[in-house]
N, C-alpha and C positions, 0 to 999 in steps of 0.2 A: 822781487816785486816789480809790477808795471811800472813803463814811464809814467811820468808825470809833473805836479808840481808841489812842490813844497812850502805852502804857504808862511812859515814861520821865516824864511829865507829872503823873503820879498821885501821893499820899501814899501814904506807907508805911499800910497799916492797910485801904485803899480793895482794897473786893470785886468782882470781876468775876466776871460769872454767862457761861458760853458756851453753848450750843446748837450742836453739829452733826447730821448726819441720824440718826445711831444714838451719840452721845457725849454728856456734860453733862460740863461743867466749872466749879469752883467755884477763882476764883482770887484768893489775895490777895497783894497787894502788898509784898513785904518788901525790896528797895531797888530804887528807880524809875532811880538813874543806871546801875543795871547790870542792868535788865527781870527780878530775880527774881522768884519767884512762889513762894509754898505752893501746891502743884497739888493737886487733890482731885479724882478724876473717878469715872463707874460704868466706864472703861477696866478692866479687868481688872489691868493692869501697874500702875494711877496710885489704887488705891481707899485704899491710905494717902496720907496727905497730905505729901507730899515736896517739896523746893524744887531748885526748876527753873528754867532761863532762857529766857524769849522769845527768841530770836535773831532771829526773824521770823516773818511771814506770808507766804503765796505764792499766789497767784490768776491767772487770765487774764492781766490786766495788767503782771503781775510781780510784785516782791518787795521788800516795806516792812520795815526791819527795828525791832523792836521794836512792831508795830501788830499790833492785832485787827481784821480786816475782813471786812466779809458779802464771803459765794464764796471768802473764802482762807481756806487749810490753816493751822493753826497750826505751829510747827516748835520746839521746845520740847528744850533740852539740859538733861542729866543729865546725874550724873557715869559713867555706863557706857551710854553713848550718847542718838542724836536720837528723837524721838516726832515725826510726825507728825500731826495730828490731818483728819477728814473737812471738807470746806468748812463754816465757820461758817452758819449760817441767822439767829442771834438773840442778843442780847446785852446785856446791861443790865450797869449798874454803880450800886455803892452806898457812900457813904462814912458819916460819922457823920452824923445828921438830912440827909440827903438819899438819892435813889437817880433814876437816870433808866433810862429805855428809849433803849437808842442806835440799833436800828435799828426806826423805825417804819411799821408796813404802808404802802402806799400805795394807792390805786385801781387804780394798772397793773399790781399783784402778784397 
C-alpha cells in the first residue's frame, strides 16, 4: 500500500494539512482510537470546522481504513452523511515542536 498516514497512530492535538486537486483540508486529531477529526476545509459544506470520522481512504489499490494516502479519496462520516474528498496530491503533518512533509517529490514525479 501507498505511503501515508495512519490516523489512529496520532496524538490527539496532531494537525494534518491535505491537499487535493481543487480541496485543502486542515485536520486535527481529536480521538486517534476512533480517526475523529476537526475538519476545516475551503469545501463549501466543511468551511466551519466540524468533527468527522475517517472511515477510510479509497484509491486504485483499494481501501485503507482510517489512512490518508496520495491518489486516495478521503471518505470522511458526519453525522448526516459521507463526504468524499478528490484524490489526495500532498500532505504534511504537524504536532507540538515538530512538523513533516509526508509525501515528498521525487525525480520520477
Amino acid at each position: 500500500m501507498c505511503q501515508g498516514i495512519d490516523v489512529r497512530r496520532q496524538k490527539v492535538g496532531t494537525t494534518i494539512y491535505v491537499e487535493c486537486a481543487t480541496q485543502l483540508f486542515e485536520l486535527e486529531v481529536v480521538n486517534a482510537d476512533h480517526a475523529l477529526l476537526r475538519v476545516n476545509s475551503n469545501v463549501p459544506a466543511l468551511r466551519i470546522p466540524i468533527v468527522g470520522q475517517l472511515v477510510q481512504s479509497a484509491g486504485p489499490e483499494g481501501a485503507k481504513p482510517c489512512w490518508i494516502g496520495k491518489g486516495m479519496a478521503l471518505h470522511l462520516r458526519f453525522r448526516n452523511g459521507v463526504f468524499t474528498s478528490k484524490p489526495v496530491v500532498a500532505a504534511s503533518i504537524k504536532g507540538e515542536g515538530w512538523e513533516y512533509e509526508v509525501f515528498a517529490e521525487s525525480a520520477h514525479e
